[in-house]
C-alpha positions as CSV (number, residue, x, y, z in Angstrom):
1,X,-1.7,19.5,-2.4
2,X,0.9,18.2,-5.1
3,X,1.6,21.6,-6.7
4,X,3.5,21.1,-9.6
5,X,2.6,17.9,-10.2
6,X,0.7,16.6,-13.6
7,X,-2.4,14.5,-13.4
8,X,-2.6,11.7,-15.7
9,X,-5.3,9.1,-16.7
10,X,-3.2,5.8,-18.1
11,X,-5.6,2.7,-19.2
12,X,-4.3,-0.6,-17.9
13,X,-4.9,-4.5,-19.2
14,X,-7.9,-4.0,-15.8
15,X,-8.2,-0.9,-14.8
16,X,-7.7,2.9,-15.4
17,X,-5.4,4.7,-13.6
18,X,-5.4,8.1,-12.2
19,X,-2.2,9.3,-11.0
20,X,-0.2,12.2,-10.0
21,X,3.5,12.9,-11.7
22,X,6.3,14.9,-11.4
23,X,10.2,15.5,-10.9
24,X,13.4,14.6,-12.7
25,X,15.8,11.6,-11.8
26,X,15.4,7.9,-11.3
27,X,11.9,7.0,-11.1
28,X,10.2,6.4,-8.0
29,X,6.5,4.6,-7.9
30,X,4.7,5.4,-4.6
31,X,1.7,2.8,-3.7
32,X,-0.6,4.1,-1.0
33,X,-2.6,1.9,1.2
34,X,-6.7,1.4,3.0
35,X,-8.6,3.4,3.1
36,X,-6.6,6.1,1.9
37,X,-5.9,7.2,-2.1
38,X,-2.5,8.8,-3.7
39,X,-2.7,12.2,-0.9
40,X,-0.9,10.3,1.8
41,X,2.0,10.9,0.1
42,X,1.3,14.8,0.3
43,X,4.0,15.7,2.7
44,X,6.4,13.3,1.6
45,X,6.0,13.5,-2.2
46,X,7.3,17.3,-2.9
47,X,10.3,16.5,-1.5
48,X,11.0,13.9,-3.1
49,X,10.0,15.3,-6.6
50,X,13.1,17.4,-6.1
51,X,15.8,14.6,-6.4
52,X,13.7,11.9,-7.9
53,X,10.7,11.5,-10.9
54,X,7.9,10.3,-9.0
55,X,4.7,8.6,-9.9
56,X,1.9,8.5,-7.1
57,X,-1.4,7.2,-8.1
58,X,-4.4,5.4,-7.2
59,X,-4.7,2.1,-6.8
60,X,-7.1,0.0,-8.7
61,X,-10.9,0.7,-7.3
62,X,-9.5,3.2,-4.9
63,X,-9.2,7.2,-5.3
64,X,-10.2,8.1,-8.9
65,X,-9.0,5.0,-10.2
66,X,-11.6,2.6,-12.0
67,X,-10.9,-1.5,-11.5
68,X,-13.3,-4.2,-12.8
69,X,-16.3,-5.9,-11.7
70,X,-15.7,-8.5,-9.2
71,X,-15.5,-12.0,-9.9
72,X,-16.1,-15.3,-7.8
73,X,-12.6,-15.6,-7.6
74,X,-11.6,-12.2,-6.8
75,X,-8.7,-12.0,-9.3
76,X,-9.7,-8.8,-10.1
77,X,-8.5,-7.4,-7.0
78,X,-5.4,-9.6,-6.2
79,X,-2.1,-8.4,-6.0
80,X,-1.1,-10.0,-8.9
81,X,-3.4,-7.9,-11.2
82,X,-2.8,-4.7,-9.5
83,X,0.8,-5.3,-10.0
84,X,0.4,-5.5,-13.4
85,X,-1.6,-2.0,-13.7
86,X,1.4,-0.4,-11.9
87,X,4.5,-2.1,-14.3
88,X,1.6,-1.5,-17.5
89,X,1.5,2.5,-16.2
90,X,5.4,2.9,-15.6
91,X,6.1,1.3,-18.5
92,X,3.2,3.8,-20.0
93,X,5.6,6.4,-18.8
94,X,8.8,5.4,-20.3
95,X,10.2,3.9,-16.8
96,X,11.7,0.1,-17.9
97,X,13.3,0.2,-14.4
98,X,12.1,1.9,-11.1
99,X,12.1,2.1,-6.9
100,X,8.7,1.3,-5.1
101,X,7.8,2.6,-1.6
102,X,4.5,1.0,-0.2
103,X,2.3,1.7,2.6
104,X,-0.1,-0.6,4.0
105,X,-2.0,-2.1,0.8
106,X,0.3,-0.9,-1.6
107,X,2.8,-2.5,0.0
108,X,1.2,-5.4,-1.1
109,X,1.1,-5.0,-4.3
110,X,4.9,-3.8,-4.4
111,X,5.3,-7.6,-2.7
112,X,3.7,-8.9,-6.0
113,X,5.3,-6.5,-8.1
114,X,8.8,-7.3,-7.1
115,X,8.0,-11.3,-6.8
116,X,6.2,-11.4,-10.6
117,X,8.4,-8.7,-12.6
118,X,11.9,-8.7,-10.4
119,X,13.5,-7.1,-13.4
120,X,12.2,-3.9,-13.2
121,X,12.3,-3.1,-9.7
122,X,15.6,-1.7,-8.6
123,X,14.9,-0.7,-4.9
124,X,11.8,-1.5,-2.8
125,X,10.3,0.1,0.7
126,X,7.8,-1.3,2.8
127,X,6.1,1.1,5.4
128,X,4.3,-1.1,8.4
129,X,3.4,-4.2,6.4
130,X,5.1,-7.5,6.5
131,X,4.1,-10.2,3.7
132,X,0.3,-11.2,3.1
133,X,1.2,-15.2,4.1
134,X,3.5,-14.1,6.7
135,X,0.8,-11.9,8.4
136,X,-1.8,-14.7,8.2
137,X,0.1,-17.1,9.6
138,X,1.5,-15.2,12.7
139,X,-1.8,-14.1,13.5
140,X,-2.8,-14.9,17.2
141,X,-5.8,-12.7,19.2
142,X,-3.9,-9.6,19.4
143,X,-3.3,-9.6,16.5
144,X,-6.7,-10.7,14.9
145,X,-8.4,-7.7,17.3
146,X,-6.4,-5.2,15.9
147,X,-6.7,-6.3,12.2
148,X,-10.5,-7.2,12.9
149,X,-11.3,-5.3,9.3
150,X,-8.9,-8.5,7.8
151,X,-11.8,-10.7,8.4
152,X,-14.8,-8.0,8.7
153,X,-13.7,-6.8,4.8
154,X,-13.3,-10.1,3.5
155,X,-16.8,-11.2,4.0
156,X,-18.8,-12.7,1.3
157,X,-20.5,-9.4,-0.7
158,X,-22.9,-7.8,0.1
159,X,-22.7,-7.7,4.1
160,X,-19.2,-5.1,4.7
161,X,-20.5,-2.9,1.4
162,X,-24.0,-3.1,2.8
163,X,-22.3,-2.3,6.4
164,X,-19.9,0.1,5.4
165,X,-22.3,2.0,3.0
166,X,-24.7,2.9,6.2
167,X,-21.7,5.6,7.4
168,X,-18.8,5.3,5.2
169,X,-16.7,8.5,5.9
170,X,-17.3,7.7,9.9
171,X,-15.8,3.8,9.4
172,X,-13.0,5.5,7.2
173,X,-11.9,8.0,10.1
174,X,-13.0,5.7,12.7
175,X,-10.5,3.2,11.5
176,X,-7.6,5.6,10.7
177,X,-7.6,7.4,13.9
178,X,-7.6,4.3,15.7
179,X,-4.4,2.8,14.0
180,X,-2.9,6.2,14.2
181,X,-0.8,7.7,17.7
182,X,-3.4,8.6,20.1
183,X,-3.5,12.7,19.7
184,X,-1.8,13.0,16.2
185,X,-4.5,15.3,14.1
186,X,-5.1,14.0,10.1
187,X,-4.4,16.9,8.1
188,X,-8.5,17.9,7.3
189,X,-8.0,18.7,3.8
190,X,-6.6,14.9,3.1
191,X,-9.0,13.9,5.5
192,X,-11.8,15.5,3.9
193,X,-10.4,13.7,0.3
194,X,-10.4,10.3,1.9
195,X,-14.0,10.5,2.6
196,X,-15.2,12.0,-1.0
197,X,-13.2,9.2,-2.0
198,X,-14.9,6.4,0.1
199,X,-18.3,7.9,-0.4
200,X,-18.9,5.8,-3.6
201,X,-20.2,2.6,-4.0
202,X,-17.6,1.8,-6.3
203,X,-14.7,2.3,-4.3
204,X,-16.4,0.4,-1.1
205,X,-16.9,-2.4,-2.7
206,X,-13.3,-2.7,-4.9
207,X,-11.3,-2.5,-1.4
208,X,-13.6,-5.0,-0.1
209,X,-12.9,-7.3,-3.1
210,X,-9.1,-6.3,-2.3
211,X,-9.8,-7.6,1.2
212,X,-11.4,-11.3,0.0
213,X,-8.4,-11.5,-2.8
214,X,-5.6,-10.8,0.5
215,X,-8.0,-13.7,2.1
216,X,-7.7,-16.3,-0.7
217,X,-6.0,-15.7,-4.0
218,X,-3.0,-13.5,-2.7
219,X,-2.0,-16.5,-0.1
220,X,-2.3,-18.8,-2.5
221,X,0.8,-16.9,-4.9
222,X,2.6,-16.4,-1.4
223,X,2.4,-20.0,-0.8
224,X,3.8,-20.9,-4.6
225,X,6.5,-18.6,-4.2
226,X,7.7,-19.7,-0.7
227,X,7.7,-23.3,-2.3
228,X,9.5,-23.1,-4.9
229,X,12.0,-21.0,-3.6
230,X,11.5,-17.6,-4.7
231,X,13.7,-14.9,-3.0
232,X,13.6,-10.6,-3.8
233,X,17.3,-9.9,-4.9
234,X,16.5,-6.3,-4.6
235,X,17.7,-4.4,-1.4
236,X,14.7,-3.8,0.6
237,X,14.2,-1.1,3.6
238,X,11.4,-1.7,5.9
239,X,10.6,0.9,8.6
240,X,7.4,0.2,10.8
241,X,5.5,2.4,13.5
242,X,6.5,1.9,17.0
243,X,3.6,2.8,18.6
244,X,0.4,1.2,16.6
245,X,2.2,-0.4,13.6
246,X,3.7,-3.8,12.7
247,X,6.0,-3.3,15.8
248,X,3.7,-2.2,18.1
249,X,0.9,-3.3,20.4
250,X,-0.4,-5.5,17.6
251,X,2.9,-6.4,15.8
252,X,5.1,-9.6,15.8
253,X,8.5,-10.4,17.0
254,X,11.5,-9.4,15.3
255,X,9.9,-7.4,12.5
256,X,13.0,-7.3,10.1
257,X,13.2,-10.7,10.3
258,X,10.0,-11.4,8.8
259,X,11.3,-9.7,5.2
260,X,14.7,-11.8,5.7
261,X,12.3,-14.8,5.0
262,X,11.9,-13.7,1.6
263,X,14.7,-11.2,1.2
264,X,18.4,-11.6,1.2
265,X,19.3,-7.5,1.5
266,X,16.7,-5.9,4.4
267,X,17.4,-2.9,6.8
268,X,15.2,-0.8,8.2
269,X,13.6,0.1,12.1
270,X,10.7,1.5,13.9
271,X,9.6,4.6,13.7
272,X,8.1,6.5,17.0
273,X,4.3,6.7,14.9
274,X,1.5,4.8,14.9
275,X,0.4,3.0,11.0
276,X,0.7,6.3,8.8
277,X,3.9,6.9,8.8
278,X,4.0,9.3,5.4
279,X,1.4,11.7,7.5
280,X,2.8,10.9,11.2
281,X,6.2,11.8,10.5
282,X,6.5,12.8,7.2
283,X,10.3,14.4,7.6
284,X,11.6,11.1,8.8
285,X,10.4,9.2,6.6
286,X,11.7,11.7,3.7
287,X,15.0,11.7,5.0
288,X,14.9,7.5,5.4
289,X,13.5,7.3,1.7
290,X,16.1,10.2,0.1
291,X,19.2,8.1,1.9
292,X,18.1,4.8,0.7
293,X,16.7,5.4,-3.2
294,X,20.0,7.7,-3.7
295,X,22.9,5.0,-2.4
């Protein structure tokens, strides 16, 4: 996986970064999502690297990245400071200006990215994830059953580490096969990498604390930012799965429309996958990201 690529180590104002690099051209920073770590991007990635300079790494706690201890307030793991670790490790890189394509959690943290630091994001990409506010506030029982680990994760410590820890590569797969198409087959070597990864203490408990910062701390800079007005200026492609993603079983009406609350340039569709759509159907989603990062 990721031949050719370099692996890095880049120390943040938080957190310290692993990360995979490679490529030539504008600079494109891919943010993967839970449970996952930087290998999502596997299939999609190489391809890229051809046309663009990519940067792929772990989020803050997850993978092989380290994050900090959590506090009561879980600013440690909100979108804001992870955010920061990705424009601190771009800008590490010599990348002032940059694309973002985000899956799931990192999608997230593109949202904060783009909201706190709108001048260095030229081009953002959302894969099955609609705002943090919007996605608590349109949540009806559908919705909370299929997103049951929203509230499960966000617990107060030490109950979903506690929970988690008993079996955590079964809760890992358990999860992503069921938000995946039923009969689509993880690759085993990624799979394999999710769970080393989710093995460790460490890394349970950091997505957790990403979970109670999405419950609390993340709203609260979605709700400043919806009232005083703030808007992304940046054109913005969202593509969601069909099957079991935002458009889906458990999804909400009029997807698009949910990013045209905060975004004045959005296009995008569904995509005939369930949630992962870099691993479900890696060649569309290529061919979606190479047409919109090179108009």
């Amino acid at each position: 996986m990721f031949d050719g690529f370099e692996t890095k180590r880049i120390t943040t104002t938080g957190a310290d970064i692993h990360l995979k690099a490679a490529g030539a051209g504008p600079p494109v920073l891919l943010l993967h999502g839970y449970p996952q770590t930087h290998i999502c991007w596997q299939f999609v990635a190489p391809i890229l690297a051809e046309k663009f300079t990519l940067v792929v790494p772990d989020l803050r706690g997850y993978g092989d990245s380290a994050g900090p201890a959590p506090d009561s307030e879980h600013h440690g793991y909100s979108k804001r400071a992870m955010a920061v670790d990705m424009v601190e490790v771009m800008t590490a890189l010599g990348h002032e200006t940059f694309s973002t394509v985000g899956h799931d959690r990192g999608a997230r943290v593109m949202h904060r990215l783009v909201m706190d630091h709108p001048d260095r994001v030229t081009k953002m990409v959302s894969l099955d994830v609609v705002p943090t506010l919007d996605m608590w506030e349109g949540t009806d029982k559908k919705r909370a059953l299929g997103a049951f680990h929203w509230f499960f994760l966000a617990q107060p410590a030490p109950l979903p580490e506690k929970m988690i820890g008993a079996d955590p590569g079964y809760f890992a797969e358990w999860l992503m096969r069921s938000w995946a198409a039923d009969g689509f087959e993880f690759d085993a070597a990624a799979m394999a990498e999710y769970k080393r990864c989710f093995a460790n203490p460490d890394v349970i408990q950091a997505t957790c604390e990403d979970y109670r910062a999405g419950a609390g701390i993340d709203v609260e800079h979605d709700l400043a930012d919806r009232e005083a007005g703030r808007r992304i200026t940046c054109p913005v492609l969202f593509l969601w799965g069909a099957i079991r993603g935002f458009g889906g079983p458990q999804g909400g009406s009029a997807p698009l429309d949910v990013w045209r609350r905060w975004a004045d340039n959005v296009s995008g569709g569904p995509v005939a996958c369930g949630h992962f759509l870099p691993e479900e159907k890696p060649d569309h989603v290529t061919a979606e990201l190479m047409k919109f990062l090179s108009d």
